[in-house]
C-alpha positions in Angstrom: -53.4 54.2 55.1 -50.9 52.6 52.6 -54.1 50.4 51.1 -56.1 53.8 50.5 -53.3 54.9 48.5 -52.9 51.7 46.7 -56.5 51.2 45.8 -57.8 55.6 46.0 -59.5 54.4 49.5 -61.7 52.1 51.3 -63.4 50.9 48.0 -62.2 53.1 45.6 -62.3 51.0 42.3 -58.9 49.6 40.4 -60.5 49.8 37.0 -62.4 46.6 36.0 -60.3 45.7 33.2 -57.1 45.9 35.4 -58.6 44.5 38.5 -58.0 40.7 39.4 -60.6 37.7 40.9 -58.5 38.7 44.0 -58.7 42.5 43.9 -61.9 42.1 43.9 -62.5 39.9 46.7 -60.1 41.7 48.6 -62.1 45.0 48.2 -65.4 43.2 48.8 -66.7 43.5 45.1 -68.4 40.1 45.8 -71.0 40.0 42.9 -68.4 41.4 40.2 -66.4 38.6 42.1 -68.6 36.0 41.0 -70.2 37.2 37.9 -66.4 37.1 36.9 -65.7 33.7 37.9 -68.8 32.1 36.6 -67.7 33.3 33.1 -64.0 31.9 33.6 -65.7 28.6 35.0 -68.2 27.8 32.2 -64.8 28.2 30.0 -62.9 25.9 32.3 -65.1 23.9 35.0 -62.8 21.8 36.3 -60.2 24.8 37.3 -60.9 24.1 41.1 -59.0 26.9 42.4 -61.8 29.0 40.6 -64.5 27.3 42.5 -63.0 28.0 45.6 -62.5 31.9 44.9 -66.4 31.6 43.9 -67.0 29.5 47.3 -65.3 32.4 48.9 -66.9 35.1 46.9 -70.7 34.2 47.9 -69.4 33.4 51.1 -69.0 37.2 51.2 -72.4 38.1 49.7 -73.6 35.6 52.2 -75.2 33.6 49.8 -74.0 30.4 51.7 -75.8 27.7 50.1 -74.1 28.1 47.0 -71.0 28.9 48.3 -71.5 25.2 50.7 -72.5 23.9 47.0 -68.7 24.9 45.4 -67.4 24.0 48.7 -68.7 20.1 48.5 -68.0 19.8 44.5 -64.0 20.8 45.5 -63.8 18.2 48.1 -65.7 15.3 46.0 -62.7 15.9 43.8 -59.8 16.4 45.8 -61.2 13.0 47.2 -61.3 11.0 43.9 -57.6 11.9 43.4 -57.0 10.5 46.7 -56.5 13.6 49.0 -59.0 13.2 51.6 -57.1 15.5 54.2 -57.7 18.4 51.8 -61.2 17.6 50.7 -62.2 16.9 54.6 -61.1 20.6 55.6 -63.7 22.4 53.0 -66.4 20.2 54.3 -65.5 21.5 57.6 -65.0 25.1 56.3 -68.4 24.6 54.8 -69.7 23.4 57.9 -69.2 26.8 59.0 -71.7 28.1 57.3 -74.4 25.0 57.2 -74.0 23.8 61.3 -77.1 22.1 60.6 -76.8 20.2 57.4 -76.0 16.4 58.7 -75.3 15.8 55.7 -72.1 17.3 55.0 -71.3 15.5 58.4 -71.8 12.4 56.7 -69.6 13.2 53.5 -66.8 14.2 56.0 -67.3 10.5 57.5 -67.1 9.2 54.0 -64.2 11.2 53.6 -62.3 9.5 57.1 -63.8 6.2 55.9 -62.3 6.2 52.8 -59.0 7.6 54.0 -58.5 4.5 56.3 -59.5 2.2 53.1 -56.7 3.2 51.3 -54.4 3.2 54.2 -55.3 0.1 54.9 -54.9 -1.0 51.5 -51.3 0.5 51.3 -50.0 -1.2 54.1 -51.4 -4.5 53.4 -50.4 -4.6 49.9 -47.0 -3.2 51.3 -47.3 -6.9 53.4 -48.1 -8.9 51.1 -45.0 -7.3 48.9 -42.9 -8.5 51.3 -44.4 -12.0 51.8 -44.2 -12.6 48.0 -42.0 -10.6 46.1 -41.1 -11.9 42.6 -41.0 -8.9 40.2 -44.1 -8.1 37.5 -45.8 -11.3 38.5 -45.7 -11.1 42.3 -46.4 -7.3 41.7 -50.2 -8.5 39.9 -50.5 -11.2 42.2 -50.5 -9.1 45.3 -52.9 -6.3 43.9 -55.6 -9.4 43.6 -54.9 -10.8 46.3 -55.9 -7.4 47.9 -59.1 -7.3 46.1 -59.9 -10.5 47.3 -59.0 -9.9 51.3 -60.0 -6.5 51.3 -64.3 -6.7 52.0 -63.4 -9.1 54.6 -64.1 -8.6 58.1 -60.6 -9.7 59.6 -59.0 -6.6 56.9 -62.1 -4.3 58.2 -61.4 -4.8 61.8 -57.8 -4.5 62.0 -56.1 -1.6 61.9 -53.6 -0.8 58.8 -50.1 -1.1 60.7 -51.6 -4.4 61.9 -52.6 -5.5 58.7 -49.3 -5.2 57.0 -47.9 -6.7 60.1 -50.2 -9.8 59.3 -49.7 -10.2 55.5 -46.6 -10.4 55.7 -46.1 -13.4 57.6 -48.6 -15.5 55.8 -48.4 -17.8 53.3 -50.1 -18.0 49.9 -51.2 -22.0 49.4 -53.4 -23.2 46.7 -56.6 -25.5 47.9 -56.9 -28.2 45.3 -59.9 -29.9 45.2 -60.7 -32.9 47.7 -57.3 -32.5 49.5 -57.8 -32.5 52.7 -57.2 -29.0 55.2 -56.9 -31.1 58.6 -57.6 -33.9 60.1 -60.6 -34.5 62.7 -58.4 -33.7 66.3 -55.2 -32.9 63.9 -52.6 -30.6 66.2 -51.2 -29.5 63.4 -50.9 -25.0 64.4 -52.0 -23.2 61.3 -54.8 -20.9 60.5 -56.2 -20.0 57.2 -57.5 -16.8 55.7 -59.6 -17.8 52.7 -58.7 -16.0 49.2 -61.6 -17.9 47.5 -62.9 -21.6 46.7 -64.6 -23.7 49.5 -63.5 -25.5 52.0 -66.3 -27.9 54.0 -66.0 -29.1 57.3 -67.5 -32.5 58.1 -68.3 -34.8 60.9 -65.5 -37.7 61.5 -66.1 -41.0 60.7 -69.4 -40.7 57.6 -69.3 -40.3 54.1 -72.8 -39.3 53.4 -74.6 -35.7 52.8 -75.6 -35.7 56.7 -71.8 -35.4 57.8 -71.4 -31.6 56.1 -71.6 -29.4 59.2 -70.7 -26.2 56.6 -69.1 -24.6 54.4 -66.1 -22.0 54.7 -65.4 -19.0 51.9 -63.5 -16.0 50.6 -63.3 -13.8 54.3 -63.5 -16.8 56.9 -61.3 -17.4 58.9 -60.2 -21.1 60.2 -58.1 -22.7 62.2 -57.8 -20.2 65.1 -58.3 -22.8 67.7 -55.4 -24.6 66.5 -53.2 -21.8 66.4 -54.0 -19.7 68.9 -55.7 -22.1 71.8 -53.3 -24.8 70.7 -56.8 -27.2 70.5 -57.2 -29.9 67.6 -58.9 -29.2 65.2 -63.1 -30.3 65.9 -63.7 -31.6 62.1 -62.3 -32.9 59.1 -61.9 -29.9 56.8 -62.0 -30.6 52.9 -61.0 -28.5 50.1 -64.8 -29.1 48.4 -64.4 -26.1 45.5 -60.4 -25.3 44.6 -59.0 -22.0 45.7 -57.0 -20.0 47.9 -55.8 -19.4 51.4 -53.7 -17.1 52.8 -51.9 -19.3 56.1 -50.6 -18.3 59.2 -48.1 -20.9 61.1 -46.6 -20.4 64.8 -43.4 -19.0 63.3 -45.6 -16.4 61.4 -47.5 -15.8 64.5 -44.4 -15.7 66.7 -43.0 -12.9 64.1 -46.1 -10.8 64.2 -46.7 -11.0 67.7 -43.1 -9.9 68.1 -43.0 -5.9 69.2 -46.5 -5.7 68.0 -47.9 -2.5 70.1 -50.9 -4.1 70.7 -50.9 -8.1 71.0 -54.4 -8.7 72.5 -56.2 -6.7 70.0 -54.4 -8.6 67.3 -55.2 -11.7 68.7 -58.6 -10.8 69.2 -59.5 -9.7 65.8 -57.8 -13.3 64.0 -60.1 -15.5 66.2 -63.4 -12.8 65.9 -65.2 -15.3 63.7 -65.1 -18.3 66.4 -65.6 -20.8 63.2 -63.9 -23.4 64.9 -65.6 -22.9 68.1 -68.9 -22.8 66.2 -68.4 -26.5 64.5 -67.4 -27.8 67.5 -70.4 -26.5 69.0 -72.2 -28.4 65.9 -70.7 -31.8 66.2 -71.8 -31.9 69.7 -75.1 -31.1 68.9 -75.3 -33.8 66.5 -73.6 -36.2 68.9 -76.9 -35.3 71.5 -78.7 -38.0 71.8 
């Protein structure tokens, strides 16, 4: 009873020059609701609040593809100002009215996808920080060192409290050409991340083309035998293009492996890329007779 008093009954009109974009949605005035809005919006088309009230308005006239439409267009740029949370909800309010449309369950995977990237990115960066912290410099350093790591697999597999966990126990070490990684049966417990440059393993003992079992860049992962099997090393590794490497020693290991909620997954995912397993595997091939 009080809102037929306030607005002269169940649709009785506040005058259009006095009625707002939410009177009239509230008193289902749909199409004045959205020839209204389209006006405002071709003044001002990136007022995203006005292409929600239009999202809601032919929601009401249930003209649903175009209110899906305004729906998507919101979220695409709540998600390029980093708030994936709010542009993930209006795909799933749009979902609503397209159940069928896979591909708005795609953009909402996106969406997830690209959430976890930047988590991930925040934490390890937050790792790294830690590891080398030495003002404006450090600060530059550590943003490219992220852009390095970051399409690796090791950085895609773990998870982002694990990353930052990681990072920050390594060490940053520069590979200068033809120095030598690690000895042929070495001990010596270190693994290394590369950043970028090369870094060739090759059979013991020969000097010509025929001893390079392969070469090692930006993403692999070496060393994991060493450091986590406690097994010598299977080849001599040389530094054949300078670079990089980010390196984890026992004390590191000890310190991220210390409370670490899961341990075995953590371990798992540093010696995923079996390298050093896979050029030992090598040399005993080319040992066969």
């Amino acid at each position: 009873m009080v809102f037929k008093k306030l607005f002269g009954g169940e649709r009785a009109a506040v005058p259009d020059e006095a009625s707002t974009i939410e009177d009239l949605i509230v008193l289902e005035r749909y199409q004045e609701a959205v020839d209204r809005l389209k006006t405002r919006l071709r003044e001002n088309p990136e007022n995203l609040h006005g292409h929600l009230r239009l999202a809601e308005a032919y929601a009401g006239l249930g003209d649903y593809s175009h209110a899906v439409d305004e729906y998507v267009y919101v979220s695409e740029e709540y998600a390029q100002d980093g708030f994936y949370d709010r542009g993930m909800a209006l795909l799933a309010r749009a979902k609503r009215y397209a159940p069928r449309d896979r591909s708005l369950d795609e953009k909402i995977e996106t969406l997830r996808l690209a959430k976890d990237s930047e988590r991930s990115r925040s934490l390890a960066v937050e790792g790294l920080r830690e590891a080398h912290t030495a003002g404006a410099t450090a600060a530059l350093l550590v943003e490219r060192l992220w852009h390095k790591v970051a399409p690796s697999p090791l950085v895609r597999n773990l998870p982002p409290e694990q990353l930052k966990r990681l990072f920050s126990v390594m060490e940053l070490l520069t590979l200068a050409p033809d120095t030598p990684v690690a000895e042929a049966g070495s001990q010596e417990a270190r693994l290394l991340f590369l950043l970028d440059g090369v870094v060739r393993a090759r059979a013991p003992g020969r000097d010509d083309d025929s001893a390079t079992i392969r070469d090692f860049g930006p993403g692999d992962v070496i060393g994991e035998s060493a450091l986590l099997e406690r097994r010598p090393w299977p080849a001599e590794y040389v530094v054949a293009e300078p670079g990089r490497a980010l390196v984890l020693t026992r004390e590191g290991l000890e310190k991220a492996l210390l409370g670490n909620p899961d341990p075995r997954g953590f371990l798992t995912t540093l010696r995923a890329q079996h390298h050093d397993r896979d050029v030992a595997a090598t040399l005993e091939r080319m040992a066969a007779p």
